[in-house]
N, C-alpha and C positions, 0 to 999 in steps of 0.2 A: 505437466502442470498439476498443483495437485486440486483435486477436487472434494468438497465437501457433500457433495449428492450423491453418494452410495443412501442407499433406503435405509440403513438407521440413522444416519444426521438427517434426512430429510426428517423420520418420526421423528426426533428428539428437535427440530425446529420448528414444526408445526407442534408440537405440543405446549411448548412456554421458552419465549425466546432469553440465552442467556448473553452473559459479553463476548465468548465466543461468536456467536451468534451474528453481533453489531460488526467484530470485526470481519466475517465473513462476506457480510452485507456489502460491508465501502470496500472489501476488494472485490465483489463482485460489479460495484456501480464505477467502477475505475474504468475512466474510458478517455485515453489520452489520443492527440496524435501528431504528424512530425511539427509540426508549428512548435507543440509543448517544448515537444527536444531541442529544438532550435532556437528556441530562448532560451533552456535550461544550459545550452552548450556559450550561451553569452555571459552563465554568471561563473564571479572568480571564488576563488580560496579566497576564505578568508585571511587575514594579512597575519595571525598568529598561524596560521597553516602553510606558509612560505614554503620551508621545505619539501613539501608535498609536493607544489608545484616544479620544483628546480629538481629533484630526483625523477618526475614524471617527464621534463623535458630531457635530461640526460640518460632515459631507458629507452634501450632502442626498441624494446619490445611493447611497449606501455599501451600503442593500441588495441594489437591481439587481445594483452593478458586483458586490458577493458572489456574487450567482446567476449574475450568468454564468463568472465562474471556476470557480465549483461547479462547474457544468457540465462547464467543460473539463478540472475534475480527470477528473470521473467519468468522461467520456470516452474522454480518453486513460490512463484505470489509472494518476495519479498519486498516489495515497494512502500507496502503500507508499514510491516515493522520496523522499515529502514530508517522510513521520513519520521517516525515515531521516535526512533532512537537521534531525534538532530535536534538540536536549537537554532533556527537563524542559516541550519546548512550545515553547521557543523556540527560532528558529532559528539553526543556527550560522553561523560566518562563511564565506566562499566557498570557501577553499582545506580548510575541515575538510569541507566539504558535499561538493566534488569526491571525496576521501577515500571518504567513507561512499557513494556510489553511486558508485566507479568499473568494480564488477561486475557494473552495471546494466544490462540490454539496451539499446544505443544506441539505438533507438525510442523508449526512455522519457525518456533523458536528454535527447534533442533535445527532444523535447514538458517535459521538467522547464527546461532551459535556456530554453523561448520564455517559462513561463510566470514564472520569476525574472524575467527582462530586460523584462516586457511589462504584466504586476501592479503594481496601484498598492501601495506598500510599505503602508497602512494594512489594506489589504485581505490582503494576501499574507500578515501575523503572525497577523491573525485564523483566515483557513486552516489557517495550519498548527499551529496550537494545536486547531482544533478536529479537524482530520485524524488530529493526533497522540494526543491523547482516544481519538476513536472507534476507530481502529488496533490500541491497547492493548490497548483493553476486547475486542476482538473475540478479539483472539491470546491474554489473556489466560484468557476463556470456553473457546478452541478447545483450549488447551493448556497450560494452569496458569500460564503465564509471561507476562509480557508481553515479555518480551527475545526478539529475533531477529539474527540476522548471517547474510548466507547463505553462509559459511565454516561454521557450524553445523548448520548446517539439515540435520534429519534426511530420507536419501534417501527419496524415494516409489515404491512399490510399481509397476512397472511397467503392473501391472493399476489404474490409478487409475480415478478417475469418466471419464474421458474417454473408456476405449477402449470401442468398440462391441462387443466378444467377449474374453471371460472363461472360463478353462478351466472345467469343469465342477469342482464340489468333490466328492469321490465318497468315501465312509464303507461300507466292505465287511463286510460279518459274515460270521463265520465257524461256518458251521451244521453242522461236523463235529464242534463239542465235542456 
């Protein structure tokens, strides 16, 4: 999985947070579980996406190759530039996708670019419909919204889950009334 807490992205995030930053944040607050999948696995291809569907049923392999993409999503933390590259579940076309992740940490884009280039296309709408489901549901639980832009994204508390030492919270009374 890849992680961004080696000790220079932690300095360079504690110093002034950037869009990197935002996008590190919601995939760290990403926190699904099998319920999401099991509604994600109820929604269909969209109906200009037919053949997706009817090539996936006539592969006999189609679940394997699923699992092991799965995999490499979860892996490399593709979930959040997955659901970023879909409209509605399906995905967009190349130069709208470039668009919507190009504030993406280059880590992710290079692992998003092998897995476009390398993903059998029947497999790859299936993903991202079901990526884009599960994404939703979770941002939506986490935050009333299901919408995100990390041009939006509200900053995070310096003191997040991550740091190991948190000032003390100290509440004083005053026992001279």
């Amino acid at each position: 999985m890849v992680s961004r807490f080696a000790p220079s992205a932690i300095m360079k995030y504690n110093d002034s947070p950037t869009l990197e930053d935002a996008w590190w944040d919601e995939i760290d607050q990403f926190d699904c579980n099998a319920a999401d999948f099991d509604t994600a696995s109820c929604a269909d291809l969209a109906d200009e996406l037919d053949l997706f569907r009817v090539q996936a049923l006539a592969d006999p392999n189609f679940d394997d190759t699923l699992y092991e993409w799965d995999c490499e999503i979860v892996e490399y933390s593709l979930w959040l530039p997955l659901e970023r590259c879909c409209h509605e579940g399906v995905l967009l076309p190349m130069g709208q996708r470039e668009k919507r992740v190009k504030t993406c940490p280059q880590e992710l884009r290079s692992h998003l670019s092998s897995f476009f280039e390398n993903c059998p296309p029947h497999v790859k709408h299936h993903l991202a419909l079901m990526y884009w489901v599960v994404v939703r549901i979770d941002r939506a639980r986490r935050t009333g919204s299901p919408e995100w832009k990390p041009e939006k994204a509200p900053p995070r508390s310096p003191y997040h889950d991550t740091v190991f030492f948190r000032p003390p919270v100290l509440k004083y009374r005053n026992y001279a009334r």
